[in-house]
C-alpha positions in Angstrom: 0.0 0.0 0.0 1.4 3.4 -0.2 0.4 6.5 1.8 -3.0 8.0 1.2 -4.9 11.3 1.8 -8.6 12.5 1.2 -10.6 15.3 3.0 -9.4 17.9 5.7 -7.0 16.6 8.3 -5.1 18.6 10.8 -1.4 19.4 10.5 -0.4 17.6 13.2 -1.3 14.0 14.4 -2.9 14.3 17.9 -3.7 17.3 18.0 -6.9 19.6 18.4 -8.8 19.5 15.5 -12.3 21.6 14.8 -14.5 22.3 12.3 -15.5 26.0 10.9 -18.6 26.0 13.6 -15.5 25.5 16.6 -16.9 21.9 17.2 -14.0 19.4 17.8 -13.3 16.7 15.6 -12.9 13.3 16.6 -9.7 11.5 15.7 -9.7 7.2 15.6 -6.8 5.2 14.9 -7.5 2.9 12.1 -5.0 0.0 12.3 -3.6 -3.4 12.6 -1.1 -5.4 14.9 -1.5 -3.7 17.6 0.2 -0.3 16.4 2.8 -2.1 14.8 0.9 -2.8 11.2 -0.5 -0.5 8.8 -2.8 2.3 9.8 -4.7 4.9 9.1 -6.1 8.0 11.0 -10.0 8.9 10.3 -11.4 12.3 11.9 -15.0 11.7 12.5 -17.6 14.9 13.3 -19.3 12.7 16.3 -17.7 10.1 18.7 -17.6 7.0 16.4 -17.8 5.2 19.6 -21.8 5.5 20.4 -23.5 1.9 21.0 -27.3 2.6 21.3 -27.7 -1.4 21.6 -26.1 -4.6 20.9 -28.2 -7.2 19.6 -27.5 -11.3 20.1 -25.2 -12.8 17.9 -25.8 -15.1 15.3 -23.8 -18.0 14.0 -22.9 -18.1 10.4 -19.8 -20.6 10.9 -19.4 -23.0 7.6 -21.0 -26.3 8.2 -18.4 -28.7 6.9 -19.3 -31.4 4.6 -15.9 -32.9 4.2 -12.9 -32.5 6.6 -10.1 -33.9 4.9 -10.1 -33.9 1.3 -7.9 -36.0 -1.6 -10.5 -36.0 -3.8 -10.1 -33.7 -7.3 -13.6 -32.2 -7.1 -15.6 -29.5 -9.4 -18.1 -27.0 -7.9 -20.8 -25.2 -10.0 -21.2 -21.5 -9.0 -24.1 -21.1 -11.7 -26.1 -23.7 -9.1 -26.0 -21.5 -6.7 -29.2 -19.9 -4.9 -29.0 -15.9 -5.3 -30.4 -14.4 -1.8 -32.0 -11.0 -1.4 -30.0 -10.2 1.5 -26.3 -9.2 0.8 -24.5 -11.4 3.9 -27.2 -14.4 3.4 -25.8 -14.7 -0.1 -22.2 -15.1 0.8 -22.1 -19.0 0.4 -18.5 -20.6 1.6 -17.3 -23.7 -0.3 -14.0 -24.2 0.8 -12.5 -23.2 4.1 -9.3 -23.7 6.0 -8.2 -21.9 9.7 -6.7 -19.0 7.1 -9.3 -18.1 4.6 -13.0 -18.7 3.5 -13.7 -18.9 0.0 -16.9 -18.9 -1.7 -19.8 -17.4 -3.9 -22.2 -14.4 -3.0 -25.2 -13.8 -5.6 -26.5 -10.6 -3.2 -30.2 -9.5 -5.2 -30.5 -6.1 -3.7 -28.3 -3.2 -1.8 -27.9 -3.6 1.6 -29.6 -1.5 4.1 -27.7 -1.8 6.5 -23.7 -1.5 7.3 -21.5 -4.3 7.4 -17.5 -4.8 9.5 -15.6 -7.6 9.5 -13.8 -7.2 12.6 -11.7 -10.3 12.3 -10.9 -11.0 8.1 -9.3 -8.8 5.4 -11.9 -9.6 2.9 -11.2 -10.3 -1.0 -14.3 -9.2 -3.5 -13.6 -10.2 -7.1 -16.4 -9.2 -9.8 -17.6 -11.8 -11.7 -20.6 -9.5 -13.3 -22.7 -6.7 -12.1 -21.6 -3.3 -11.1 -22.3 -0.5 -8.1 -20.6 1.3 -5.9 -18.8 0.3 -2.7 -19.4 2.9 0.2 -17.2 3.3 2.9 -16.5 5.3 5.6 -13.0 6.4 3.8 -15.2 7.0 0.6 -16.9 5.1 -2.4 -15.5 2.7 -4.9 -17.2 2.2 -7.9 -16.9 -1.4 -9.3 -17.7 -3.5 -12.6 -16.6 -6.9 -14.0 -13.1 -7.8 -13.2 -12.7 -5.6 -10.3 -10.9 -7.4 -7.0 -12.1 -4.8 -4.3 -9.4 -5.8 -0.9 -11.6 -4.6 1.8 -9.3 -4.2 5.5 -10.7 -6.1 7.9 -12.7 -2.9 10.4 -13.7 -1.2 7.5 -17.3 0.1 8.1 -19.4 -0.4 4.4 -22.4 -0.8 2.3 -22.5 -2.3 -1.5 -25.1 -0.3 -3.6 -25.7 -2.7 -6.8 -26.9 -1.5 -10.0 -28.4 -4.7 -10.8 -30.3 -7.9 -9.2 -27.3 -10.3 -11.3 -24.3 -9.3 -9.1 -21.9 -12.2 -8.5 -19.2 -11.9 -6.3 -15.8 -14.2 -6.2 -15.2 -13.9 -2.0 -12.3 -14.6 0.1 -12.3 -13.7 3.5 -8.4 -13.9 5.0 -7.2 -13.9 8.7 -4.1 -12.6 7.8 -3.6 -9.1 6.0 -3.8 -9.4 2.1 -1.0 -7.7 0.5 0.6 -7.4 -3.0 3.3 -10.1 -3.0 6.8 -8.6 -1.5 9.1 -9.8 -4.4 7.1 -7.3 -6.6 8.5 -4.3 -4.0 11.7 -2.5 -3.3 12.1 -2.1 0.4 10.7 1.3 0.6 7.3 -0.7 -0.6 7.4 1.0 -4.0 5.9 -1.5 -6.9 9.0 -2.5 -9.1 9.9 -2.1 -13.0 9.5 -6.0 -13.6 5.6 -6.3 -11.7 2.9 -7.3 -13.8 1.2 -4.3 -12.4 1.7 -0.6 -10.7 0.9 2.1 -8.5 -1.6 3.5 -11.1 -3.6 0.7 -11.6 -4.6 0.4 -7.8 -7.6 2.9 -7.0 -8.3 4.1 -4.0 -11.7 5.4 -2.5 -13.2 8.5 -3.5 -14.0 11.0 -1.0 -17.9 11.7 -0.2 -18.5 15.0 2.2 -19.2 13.1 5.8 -22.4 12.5 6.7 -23.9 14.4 10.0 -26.4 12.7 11.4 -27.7 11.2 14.2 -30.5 8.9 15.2 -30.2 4.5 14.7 -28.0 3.1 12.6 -27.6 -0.9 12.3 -24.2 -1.9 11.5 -23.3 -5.7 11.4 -20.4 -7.0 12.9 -18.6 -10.5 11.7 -16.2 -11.8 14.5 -15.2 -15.5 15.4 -17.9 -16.9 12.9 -20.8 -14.8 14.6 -22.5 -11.6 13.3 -23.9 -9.4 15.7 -26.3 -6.6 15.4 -24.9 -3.4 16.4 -27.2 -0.2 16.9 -25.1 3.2 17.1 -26.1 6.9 17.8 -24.3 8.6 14.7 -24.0 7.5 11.2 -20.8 5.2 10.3 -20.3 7.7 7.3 -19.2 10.9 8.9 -15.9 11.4 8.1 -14.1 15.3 7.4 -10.6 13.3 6.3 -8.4 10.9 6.7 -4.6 9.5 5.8 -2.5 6.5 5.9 -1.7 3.1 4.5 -4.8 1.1 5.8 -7.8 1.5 3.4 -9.6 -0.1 0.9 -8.8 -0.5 -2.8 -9.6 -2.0 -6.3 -7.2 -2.9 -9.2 -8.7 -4.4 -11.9 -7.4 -8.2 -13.4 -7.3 -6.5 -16.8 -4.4 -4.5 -15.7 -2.8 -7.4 -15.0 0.1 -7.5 -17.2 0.9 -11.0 -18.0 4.7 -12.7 -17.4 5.4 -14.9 -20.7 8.3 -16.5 -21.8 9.8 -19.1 -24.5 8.4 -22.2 -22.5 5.7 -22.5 -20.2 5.4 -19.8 -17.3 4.7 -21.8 -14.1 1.9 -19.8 -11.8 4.1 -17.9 -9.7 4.3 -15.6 -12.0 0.7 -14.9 -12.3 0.3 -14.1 -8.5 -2.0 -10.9 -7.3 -1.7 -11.0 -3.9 -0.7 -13.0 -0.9 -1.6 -13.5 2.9 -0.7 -15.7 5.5 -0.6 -19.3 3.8 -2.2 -18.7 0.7 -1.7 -16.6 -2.8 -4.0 -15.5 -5.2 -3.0 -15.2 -8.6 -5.1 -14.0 -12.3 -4.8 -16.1 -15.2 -5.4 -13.6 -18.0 -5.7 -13.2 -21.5 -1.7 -13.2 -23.3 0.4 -14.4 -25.4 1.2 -18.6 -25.3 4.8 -19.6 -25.3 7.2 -18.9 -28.1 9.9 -21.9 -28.4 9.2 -23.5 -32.0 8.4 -26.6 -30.1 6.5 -25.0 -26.4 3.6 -27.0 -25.3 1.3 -24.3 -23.8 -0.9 -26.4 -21.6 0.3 -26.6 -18.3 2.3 -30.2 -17.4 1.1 -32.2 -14.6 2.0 -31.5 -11.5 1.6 -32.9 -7.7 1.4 -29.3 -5.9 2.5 -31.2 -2.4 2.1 -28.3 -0.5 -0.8 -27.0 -1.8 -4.2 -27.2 -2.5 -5.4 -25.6 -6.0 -8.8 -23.8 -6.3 -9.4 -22.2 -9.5 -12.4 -19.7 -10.2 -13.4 -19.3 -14.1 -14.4 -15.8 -14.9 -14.5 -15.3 -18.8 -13.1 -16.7 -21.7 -12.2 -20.7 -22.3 -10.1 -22.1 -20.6 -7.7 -24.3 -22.3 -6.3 -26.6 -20.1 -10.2 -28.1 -18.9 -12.7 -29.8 -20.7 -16.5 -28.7 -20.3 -15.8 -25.9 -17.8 -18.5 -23.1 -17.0 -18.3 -20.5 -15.8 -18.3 -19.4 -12.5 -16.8 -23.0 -12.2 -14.6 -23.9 -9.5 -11.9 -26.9 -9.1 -10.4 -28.3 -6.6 -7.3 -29.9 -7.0 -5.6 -31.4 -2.9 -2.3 -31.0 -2.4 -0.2 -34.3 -2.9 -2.6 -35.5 -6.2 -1.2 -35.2 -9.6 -3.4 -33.4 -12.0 -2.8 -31.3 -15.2 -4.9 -30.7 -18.8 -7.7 -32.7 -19.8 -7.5 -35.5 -22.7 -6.7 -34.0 -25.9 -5.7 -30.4 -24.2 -2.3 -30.7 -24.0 -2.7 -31.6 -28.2 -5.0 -29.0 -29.0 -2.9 -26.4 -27.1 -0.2 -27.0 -29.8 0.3 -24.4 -32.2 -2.0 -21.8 -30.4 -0.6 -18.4 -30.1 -2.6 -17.0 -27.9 -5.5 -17.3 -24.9 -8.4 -15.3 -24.1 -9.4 -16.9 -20.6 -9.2 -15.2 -17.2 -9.5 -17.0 -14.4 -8.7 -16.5 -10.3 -6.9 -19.1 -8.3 -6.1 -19.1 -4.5 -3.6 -21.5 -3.7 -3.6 -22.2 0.1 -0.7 -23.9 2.3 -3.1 -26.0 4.6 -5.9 -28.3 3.1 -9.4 -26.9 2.7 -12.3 -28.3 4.0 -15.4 -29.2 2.2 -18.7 -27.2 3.1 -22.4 -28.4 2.8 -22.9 -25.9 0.4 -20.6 -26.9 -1.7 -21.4 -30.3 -2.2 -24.9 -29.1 -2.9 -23.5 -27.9 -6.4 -20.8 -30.5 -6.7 -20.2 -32.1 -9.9 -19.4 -35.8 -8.8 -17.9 -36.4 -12.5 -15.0 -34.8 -12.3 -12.8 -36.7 -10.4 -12.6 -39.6 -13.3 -12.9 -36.7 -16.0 -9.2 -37.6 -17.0 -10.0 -41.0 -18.0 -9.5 -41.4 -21.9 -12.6 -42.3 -23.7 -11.9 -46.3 -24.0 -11.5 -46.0 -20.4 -14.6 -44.4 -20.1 -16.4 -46.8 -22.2 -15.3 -49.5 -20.0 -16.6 -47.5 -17.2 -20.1 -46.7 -18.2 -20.3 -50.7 -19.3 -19.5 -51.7 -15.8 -22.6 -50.0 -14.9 -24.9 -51.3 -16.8 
């Protein structure tokens, strides 16, 4: 992240602050690590600490279908129920003690405010646009758009349309651009696939004054609790620092190519704490007279591989949707389909775009997940005599 300022702030950190009317402003810390992390400060017109009521929590933890995994699996996002309600839509598929990972097919804007006081959360696009509001300012989004929300940011998603799908990872761990794409002043270098310009941060919105009831949700430790304050969330003057939310768009992405086959390091986004995320993009396929662009087969022993299918075909897969995801544990060889690795000769170039996270520790397997689970997949690398053979055993 680099540093960051919108709005009126004072000269001085800590100091006395007050608007035009000789009313003081209200400064809050906005940080991580217990002042060690990133931070920002926010100067608020009212106290933002004014709790009307606290409601009972309610549980929302995963219910798992599957706790240890080996099996190559295929989930089908188009299968999956659209709710009205923006947090009842967030479905998890796959989670782990670092990160959740799911779908969210929200139907209308929410009417309420939402903080995750616990997870850095990860909002990729898939269609639909609107506007993110926060109290740091508004992001507009549209396809393609990964919006990194801080983990105690206060917002509200305004959609445009009842079609919104979301890609959503919620992290423990801070998510960052990876550190091998930064010098050690934290500046983006020459040879990442993507700069300073192409992150965008919030625009500022005048704050809003006002006072009365105002519901914002609270996510902690798998529970959401209702939280009633005084003021409204949104009442802001200015603010500065490192610690806010952003969006940078996977078509900015500029992909790493190369004579033979890249391996997918070098399409990674972002990282946390035991996972990456990385964008599969439209680009050029390799150039050695005699490359094989599909990817080879590979174990990943320390890894699990989820991949997310956003647009495009993808060439390595056979009969993929999209909004598809695959699973692929740690420890199992896999790698193209029959006859992908052949068609893949010769081809010059891809249009597919695609998200994958990678995490360190297996994934667990939710309910909702298997409700939309393709049980084919796993034997989809059979040949087609094998297959034949298959289907005649079952008859």
């Amino acid at each position: 992240m680099r540093y960051h300022q919108s709005g009126n702030i004072p000269p001085k950190r800590h100091t006395i602050f007050k608007s035009p009317e000789d009313k003081f402003y209200y400064e809050q810390l906005f940080g991580t690590e217990g002042f060690h992390g990133i931070s920002s400060l926010l100067y608020h017109v009212h106290r933002p600490t004014q709790i009307k009521s606290i409601g009972e929590p309610k549980d929302v933890s995963p219910k798992i279908a599957v706790s240890k995994n080996v099996t190559p699996r295929m989930f089908k996002g188009m299968n999956i129920t659209p709710e009205d309600d923006f947090m009842d839509s967030r479905k998890f598929l796959m989670v782990n003690n670092d990160l959740k990972m799911g779908l969210s097919k929200p139907i209308k804007s929410m009417n309420y405010f939402y903080k995750n006081a616990e997870c850095d959360e990860l909002l990729y696009v898939h269609n639909g646009s609107g506007i993110l509001k926060t109290f740091v300012g508004d992001l507009e989004f549209s396809v393609g758009d990964y919006m990194i929300i801080p983990r105690g940011t206060i917002y509200q998603v305004e959609l445009n349309s009842d079609d919104t799908v979301f890609f959503v990872v919620e992290s423990h761990s801070p998510i960052y651009t990876p550190k091998r794409y930064r010098n050690e002043f934290g500046q983006l270098l020459e040879h990442s696939p993507f700069c300073e310009r192409d992150i965008i941060a919030p625009t500022f919105k005048e704050p809003k004054d006002e006072k009365g009831e105002f519901l914002i949700k609270v996510k902690k430790e798998n529970q959401i609790t209702d939280f009633i304050y005084a003021t409204h969330p949104f009442d802001v003057v200015g603010w500065d620092g490192y610690f806010y939310p952003y969006k940078f768009n996977i078509k900015n992405f500029e992909p790493i190519t190369g004579r033979i086959h890249q391996p997918p390091p070098v399409h990674q986004t972002f990282e946390a704490h035991n996972f990456v995320v990385c964008s599969f993009c439209a680009r050029m396929y390799d150039y050695h007279p005699m490359a094989v662009p599909a990817p080879y087969n590979h174990s990943n022993i320390d890894s699990d591989e989820v991949l997310f299918y956003t647009e495009g075909d993808f060439m390595s897969r056979n009969h993929i949707d999209l909004m598809d995801f695959t699973l692929h544990p740690g420890g199992i060889v896999h790698g193209p389909h029959p006859g992908a690795m052949e068609r893949s000769i010769g081809k010059k170039f891809t249009e597919e775009y695609a998200v994958m996270v990678d995490p360190f520790r297996p994934l667990q397997i939710t309910e909702e997940a298997m409700k939309v689970e393709d049980p084919s997949y796993k034997t989809s690398w059979l040949e087609n005599e094998d297959h034949d053979l298959k289907d005649r055993l079952q008859e």
